[in-house]
C-alpha positions as CSV (number, residue, x, y, z in Angstrom):
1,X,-101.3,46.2,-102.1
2,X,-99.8,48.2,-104.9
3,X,-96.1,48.0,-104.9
4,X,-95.6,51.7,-105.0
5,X,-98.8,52.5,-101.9
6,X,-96.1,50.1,-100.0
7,X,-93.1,51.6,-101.0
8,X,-94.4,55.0,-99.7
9,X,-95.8,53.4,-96.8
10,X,-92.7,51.8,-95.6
11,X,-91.0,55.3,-96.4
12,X,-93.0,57.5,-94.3
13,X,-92.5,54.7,-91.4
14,X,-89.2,55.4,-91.9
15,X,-88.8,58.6,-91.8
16,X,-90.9,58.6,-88.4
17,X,-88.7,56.3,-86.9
18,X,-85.3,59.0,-88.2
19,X,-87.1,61.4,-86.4
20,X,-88.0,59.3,-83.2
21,X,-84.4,59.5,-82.9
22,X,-83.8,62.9,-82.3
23,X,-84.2,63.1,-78.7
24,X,-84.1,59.7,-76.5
25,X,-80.0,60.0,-76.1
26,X,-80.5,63.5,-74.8
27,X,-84.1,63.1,-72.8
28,X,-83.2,59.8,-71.9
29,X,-79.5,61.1,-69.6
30,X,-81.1,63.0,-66.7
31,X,-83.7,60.3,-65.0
32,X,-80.0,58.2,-64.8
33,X,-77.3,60.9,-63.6
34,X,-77.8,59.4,-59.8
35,X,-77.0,56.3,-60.8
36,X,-74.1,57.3,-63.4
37,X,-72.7,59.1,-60.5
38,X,-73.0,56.5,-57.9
39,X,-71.1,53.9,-60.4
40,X,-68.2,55.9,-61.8
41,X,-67.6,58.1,-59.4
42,X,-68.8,61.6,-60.6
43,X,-69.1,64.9,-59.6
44,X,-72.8,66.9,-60.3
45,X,-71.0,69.1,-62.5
46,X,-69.2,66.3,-64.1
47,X,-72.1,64.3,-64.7
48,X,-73.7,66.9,-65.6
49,X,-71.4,67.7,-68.5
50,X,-72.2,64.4,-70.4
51,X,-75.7,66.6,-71.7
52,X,-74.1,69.7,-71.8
53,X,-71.5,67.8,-74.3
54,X,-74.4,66.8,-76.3
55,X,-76.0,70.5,-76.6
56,X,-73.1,71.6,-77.2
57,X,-72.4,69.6,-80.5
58,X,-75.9,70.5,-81.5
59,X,-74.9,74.0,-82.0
60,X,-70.8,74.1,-82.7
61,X,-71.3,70.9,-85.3
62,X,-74.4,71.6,-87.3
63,X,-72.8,73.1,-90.0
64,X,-71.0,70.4,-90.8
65,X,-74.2,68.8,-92.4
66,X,-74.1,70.6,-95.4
67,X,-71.0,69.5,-96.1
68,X,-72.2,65.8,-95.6
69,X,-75.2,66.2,-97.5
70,X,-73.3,68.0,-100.6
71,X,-70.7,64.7,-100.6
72,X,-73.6,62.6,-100.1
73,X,-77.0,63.8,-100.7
74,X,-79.9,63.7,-97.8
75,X,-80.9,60.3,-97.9
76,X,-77.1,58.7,-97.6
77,X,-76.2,61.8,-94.8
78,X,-79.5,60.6,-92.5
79,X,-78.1,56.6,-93.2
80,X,-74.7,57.5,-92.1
81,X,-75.8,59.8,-88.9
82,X,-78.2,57.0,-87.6
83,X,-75.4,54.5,-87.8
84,X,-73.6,57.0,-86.1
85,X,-75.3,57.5,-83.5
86,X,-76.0,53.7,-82.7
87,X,-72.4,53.7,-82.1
88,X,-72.5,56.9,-80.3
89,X,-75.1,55.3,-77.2
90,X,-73.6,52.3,-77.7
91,X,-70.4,53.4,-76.4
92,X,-71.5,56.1,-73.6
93,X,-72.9,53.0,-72.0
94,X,-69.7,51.0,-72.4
95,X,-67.6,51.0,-69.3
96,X,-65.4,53.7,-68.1
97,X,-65.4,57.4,-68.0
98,X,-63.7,58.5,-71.2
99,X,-66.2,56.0,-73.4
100,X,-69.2,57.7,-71.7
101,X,-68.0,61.3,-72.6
102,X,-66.3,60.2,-76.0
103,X,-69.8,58.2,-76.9
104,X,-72.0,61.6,-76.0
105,X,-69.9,63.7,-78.6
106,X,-70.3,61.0,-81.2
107,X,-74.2,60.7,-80.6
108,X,-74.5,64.4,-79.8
109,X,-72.6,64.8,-83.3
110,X,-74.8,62.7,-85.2
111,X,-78.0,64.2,-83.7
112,X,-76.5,67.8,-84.6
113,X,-76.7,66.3,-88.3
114,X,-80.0,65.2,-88.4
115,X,-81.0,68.3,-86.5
116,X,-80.2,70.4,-90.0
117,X,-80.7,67.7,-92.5
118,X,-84.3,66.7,-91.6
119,X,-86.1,70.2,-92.8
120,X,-84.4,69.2,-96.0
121,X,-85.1,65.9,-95.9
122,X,-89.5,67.0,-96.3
123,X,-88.5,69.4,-98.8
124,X,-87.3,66.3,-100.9
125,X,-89.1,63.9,-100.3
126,X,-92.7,65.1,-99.8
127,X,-92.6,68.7,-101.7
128,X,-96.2,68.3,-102.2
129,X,-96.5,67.9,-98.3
130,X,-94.4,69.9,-96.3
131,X,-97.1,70.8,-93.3
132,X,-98.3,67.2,-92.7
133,X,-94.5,65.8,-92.8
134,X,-93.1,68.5,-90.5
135,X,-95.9,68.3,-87.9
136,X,-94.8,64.2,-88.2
137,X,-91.5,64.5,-87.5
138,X,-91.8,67.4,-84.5
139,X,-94.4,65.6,-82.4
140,X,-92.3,62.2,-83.3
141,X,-89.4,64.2,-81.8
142,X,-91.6,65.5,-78.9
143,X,-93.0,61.7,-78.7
144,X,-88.9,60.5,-78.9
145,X,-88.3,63.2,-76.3
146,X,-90.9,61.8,-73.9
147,X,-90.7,58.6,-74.0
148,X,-86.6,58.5,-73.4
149,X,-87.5,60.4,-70.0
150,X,-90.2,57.8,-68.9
151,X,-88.9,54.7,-69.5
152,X,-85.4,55.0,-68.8
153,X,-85.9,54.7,-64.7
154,X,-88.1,51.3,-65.0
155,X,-85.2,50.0,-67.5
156,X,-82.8,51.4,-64.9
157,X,-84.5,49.3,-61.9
158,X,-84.9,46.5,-63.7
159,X,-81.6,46.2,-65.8
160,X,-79.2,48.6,-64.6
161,X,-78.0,52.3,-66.1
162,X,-75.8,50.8,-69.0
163,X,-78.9,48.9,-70.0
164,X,-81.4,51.9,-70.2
165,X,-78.9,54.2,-71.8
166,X,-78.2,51.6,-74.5
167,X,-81.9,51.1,-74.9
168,X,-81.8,54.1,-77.2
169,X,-79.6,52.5,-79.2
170,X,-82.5,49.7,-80.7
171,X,-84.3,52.3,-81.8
172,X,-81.1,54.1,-83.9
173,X,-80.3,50.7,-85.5
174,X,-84.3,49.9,-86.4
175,X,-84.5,53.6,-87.8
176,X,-81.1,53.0,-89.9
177,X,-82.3,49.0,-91.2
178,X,-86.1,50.8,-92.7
179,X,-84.4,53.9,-94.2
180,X,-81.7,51.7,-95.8
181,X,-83.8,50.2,-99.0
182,X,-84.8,53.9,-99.8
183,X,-80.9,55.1,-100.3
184,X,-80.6,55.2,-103.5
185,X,-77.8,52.8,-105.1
186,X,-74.8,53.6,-107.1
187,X,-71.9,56.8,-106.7
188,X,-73.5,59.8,-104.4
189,X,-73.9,62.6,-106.7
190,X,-70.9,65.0,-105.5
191,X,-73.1,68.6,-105.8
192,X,-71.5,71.8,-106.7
193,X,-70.8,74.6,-104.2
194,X,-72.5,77.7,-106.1
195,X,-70.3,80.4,-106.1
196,X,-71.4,82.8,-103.3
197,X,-74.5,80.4,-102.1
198,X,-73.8,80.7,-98.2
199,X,-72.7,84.3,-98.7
200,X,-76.5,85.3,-100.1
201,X,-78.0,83.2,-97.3
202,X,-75.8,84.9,-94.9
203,X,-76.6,88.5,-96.4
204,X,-80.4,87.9,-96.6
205,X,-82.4,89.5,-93.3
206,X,-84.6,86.1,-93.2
207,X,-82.0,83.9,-92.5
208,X,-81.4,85.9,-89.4
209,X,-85.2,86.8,-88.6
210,X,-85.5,83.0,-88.7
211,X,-82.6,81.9,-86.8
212,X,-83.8,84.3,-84.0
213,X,-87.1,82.8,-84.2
214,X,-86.0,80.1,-83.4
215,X,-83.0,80.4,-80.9
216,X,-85.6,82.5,-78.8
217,X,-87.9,79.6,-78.7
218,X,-85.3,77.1,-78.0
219,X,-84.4,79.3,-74.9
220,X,-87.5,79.7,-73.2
221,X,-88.6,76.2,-74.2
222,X,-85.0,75.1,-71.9
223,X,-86.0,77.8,-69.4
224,X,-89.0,75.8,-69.2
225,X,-88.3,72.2,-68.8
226,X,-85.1,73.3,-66.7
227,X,-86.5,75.5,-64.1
228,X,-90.2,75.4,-64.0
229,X,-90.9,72.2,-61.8
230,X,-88.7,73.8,-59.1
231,X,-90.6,77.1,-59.7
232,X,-93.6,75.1,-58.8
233,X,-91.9,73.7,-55.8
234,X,-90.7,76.3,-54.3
235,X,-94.6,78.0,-54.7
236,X,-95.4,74.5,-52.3
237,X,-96.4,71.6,-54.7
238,X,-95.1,68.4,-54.1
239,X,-92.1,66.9,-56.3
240,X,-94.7,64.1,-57.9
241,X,-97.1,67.3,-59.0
242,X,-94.5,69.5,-60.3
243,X,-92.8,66.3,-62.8
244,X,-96.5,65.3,-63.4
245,X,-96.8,68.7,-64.8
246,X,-93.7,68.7,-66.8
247,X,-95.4,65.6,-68.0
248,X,-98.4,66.9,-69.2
249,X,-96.5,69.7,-71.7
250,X,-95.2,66.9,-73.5
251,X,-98.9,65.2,-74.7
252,X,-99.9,68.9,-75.6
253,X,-96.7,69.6,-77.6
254,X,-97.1,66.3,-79.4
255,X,-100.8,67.3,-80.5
256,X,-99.8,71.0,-81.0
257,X,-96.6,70.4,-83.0
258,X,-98.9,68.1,-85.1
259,X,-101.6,70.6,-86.1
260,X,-99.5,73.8,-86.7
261,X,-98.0,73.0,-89.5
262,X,-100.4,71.3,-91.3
263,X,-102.3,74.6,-90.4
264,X,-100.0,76.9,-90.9
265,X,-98.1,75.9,-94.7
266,X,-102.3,76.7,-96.5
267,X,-101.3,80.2,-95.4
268,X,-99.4,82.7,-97.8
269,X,-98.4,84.1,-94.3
270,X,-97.3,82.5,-91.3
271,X,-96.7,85.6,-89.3
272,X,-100.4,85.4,-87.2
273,X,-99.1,81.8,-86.6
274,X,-96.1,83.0,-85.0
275,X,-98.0,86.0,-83.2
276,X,-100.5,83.9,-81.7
277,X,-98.3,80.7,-80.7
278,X,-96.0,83.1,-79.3
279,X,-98.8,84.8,-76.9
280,X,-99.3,81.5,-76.0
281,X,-96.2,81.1,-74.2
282,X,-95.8,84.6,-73.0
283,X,-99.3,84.5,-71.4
284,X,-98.0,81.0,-70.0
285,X,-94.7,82.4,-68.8
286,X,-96.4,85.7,-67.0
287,X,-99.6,83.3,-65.2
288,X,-96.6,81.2,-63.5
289,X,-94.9,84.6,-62.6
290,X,-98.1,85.9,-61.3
291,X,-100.2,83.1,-59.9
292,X,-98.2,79.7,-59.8
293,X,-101.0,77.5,-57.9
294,X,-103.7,78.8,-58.8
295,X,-104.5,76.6,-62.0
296,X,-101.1,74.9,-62.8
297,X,-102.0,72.7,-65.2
298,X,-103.9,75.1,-66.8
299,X,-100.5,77.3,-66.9
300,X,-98.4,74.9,-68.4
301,X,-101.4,73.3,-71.2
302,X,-101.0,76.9,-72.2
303,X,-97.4,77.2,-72.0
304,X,-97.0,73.4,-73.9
305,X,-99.0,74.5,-76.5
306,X,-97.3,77.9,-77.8
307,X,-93.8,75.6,-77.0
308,X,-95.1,73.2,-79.4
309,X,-96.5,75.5,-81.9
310,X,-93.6,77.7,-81.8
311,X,-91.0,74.7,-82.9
312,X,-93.0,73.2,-85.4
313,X,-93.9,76.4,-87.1
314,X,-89.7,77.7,-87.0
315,X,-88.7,74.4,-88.8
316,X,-91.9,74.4,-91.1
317,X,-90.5,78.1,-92.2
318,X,-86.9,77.2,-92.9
319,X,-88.9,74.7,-95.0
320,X,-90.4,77.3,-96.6
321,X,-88.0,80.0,-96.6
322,X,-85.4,77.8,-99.1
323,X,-86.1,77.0,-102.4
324,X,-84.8,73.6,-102.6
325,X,-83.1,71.1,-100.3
326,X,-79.9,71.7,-100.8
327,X,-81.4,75.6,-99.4
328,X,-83.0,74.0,-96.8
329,X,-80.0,72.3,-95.4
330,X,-78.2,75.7,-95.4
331,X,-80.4,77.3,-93.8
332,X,-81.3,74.7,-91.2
333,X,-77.8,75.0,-90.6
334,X,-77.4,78.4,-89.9
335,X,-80.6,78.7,-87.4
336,X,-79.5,75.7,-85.4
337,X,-76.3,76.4,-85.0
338,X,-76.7,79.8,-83.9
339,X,-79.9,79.0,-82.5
340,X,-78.7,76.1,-79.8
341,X,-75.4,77.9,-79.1
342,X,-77.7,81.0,-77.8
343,X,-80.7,78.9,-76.3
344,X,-77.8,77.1,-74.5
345,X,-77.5,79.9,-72.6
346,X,-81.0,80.4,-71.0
347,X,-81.4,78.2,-68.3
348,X,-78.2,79.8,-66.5
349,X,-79.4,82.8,-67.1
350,X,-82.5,82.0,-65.2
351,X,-80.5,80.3,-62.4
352,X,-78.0,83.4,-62.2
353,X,-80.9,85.8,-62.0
354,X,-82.7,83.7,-59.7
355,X,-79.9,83.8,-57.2
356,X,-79.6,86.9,-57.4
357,X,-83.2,88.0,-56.4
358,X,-83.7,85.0,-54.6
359,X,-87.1,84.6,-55.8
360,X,-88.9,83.5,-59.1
361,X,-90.5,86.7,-60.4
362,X,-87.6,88.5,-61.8
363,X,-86.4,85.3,-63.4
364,X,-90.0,84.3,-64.9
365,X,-90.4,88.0,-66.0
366,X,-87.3,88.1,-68.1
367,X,-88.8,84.7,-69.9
368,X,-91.8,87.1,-70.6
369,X,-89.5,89.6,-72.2
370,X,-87.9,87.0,-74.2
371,X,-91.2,85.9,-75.7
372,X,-92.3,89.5,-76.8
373,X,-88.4,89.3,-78.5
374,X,-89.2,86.0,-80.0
375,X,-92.7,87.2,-81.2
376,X,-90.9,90.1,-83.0
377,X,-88.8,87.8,-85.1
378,X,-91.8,85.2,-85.1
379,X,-93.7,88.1,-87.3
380,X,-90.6,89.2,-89.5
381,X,-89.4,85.0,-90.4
382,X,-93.4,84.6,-91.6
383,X,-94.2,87.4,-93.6
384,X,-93.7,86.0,-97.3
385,X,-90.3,86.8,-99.1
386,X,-89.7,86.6,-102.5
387,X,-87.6,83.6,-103.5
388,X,-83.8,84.1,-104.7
389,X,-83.0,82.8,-108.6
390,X,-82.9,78.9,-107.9
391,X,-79.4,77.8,-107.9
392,X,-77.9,75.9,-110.8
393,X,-79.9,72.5,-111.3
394,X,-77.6,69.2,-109.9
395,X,-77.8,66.0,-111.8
396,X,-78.5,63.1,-109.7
């Protein structure tokens, strides 16, 4: 085989395998909080707190990834995070209390970093295929996602909590041995601030019709996985049907997250993409307000498909939307941070509501509001907008 055909290939394994990463340390917590509780002694609200911890960090650290990547560059910033955050799981399954908590804000840290950096990472490294390699690495982190929720309770049984946390940690170390030979060797290029950069991106209306794109979507998508099996519950299903259909959103998203932005970067426009994978979850949201038994699965193939569509198409526009991956990062930056920090809020605000009414319809009919907000920024992010003068070109 041609030396370079491998080179590449062993690249885009790579890359998978970063973006793999993104979710099994988060997904991976909840199937194991009985257990973590029952062995150290925990409060719900205290074990809860080892996720929110992680969430957390994806929004308040985020914009320290610029910083990284300028001292850096991309490819060193994704080596160091990975490394990171094999230590991270490594040491929230170590014994005690303070390693657990201390070991989530280390991996929750180095996930927040390759949360920004991975947007810029496509725009680097495949320029000529942005679509394909952001549709790669969402469904990868859908695929991460799912898989760190159903495997953790058969490691759990057969090797114990600290085992099946840890597990995650494999993966971080494989991800950060295959990405290693494609860091490139010598003194990291130290990049120049340009004057005012983060003030334009700040200034310009995209930045913010993008970062509400996507907080919007990363709040009904938690309103979703947090309340919507005891939704189907409390309409009579049985605890095995309403996980199983939890279950079956993430094989849709994985195809879904796959195809839209392969579709979706041809277009000059992405604004009917955001239109019509927004519908998509609105019309998912309001047929599980309105008839919750009736089809369920039906509901929530609906519902997993504008989820899926809906991520993939916010990252593939900050992809877009930035010139370069220095602009990229930036960006990415920005949306996430603000983006997390506000999605963090939605699932309380569903569970406040809901105990309020003491019912499901209020609470599932002001997700359906938030989707017709999200749709609005969804159609101002993917209108076209001309590009600001490329910044100064940096050596390497």
């Amino acid at each position: 085989m041609n030396h370079g055909i491998l080179r590449r290939a062993l690249l885009v394994i790579a890359f998978t395998l970063a973006a793999l990463n993104l979710r099994p340390a988060l997904a991976g917590v909840s199937p194991l909080l009985n257990e973590i509780r029952a062995d150290l002694g925990l409060s719900a609200a205290a074990a809860g707190a080892i996720t929110t911890v992680m969430v957390l960090c994806l929004g308040v650290l985020s914009p320290a990834a610029p910083v990284l990547v300028r001292r850096f560059g991309l490819d060193r910033t994704l080596l160091i995070a990975l490394v990171v955050l094999t230590a991270g799981i490594t040491l929230r399954s170590t014994d005690g209390v303070l390693c657990l908590y201390l070991g989530a804000a280390v991996a929750g840290t180095a996930i927040a970093v390759m949360n920004v950096i991975m947007p810029g990472v496509v725009k680097e490294r495949f320029p000529t295929r942005v679509g394909l390699f952001t549709g790669i690495y969402t469904s990868a982190l859908v695929a991460g996602a799912a898989a760190g929720s159903a495997l953790m309770v058969p490691l759990e049984e057969e090797y114990g909590w600290r085992v099946a946390a840890g597990s995650a940690a494999a993966l971080a170390f494989l991800a950060a041995v295959l990405w290693f030979p494609h860091v490139e060797r010598g003194p990291a290029p130290i990049q120049p601030v340009e004057p005012g950069r983060y003030r334009r991106l700040l200034g310009r209306r995209v930045t913010w019709y993008v970062t509400g794109f996507l907080g919007v979507q990363s709040m009904t998508f938690y309103i979703m996985l947090a309340w919507l099996p005891t939704v189907f519950r409390d309409a009579g299903l049985s605890a095995v049907d309403a996980g199983n259909l939890l279950g079956l959103t993430n094989f849709v998203q994985i195809a879904a997250t796959l195809a839209m932005p392969q579709i979706a970067a041809r277009a000059r426009s992405q604004a009917p993409h955001a239109v019509l994978s927004t519908m998509l979850t609105l019309t998912g949201f309001a047929a599980v307000m309105l008839a919750p038994t009736t089809v369920p699965w039906l509901w929530m193939i609906i519902l997993a498909l504008g989820q899926g569509s809906t991520i993939s198409l916010a990252l593939l526009i900050i992809t877009l939307r930035a010139p370069d991956p220095t602009s990229v990062t930036a960006l990415s930056a920005v949306a996430q941070s603000v983006g997390y920090v506000f999605a963090a809020a939605g699932p309380v605000l569903i569970g406040v509501i809901h105990e309020f009414t003491h019912g499901w319809t209020v609470p599932l009919g002001v997700a359906v509001g938030l989707s017709v907000v999200q749709l609005g920024f969804g159609y101002l992010a993917g209108r076209p907008v001309a590009q600001p003068a490329r910044p100064v070109p940096v050596s390497s």
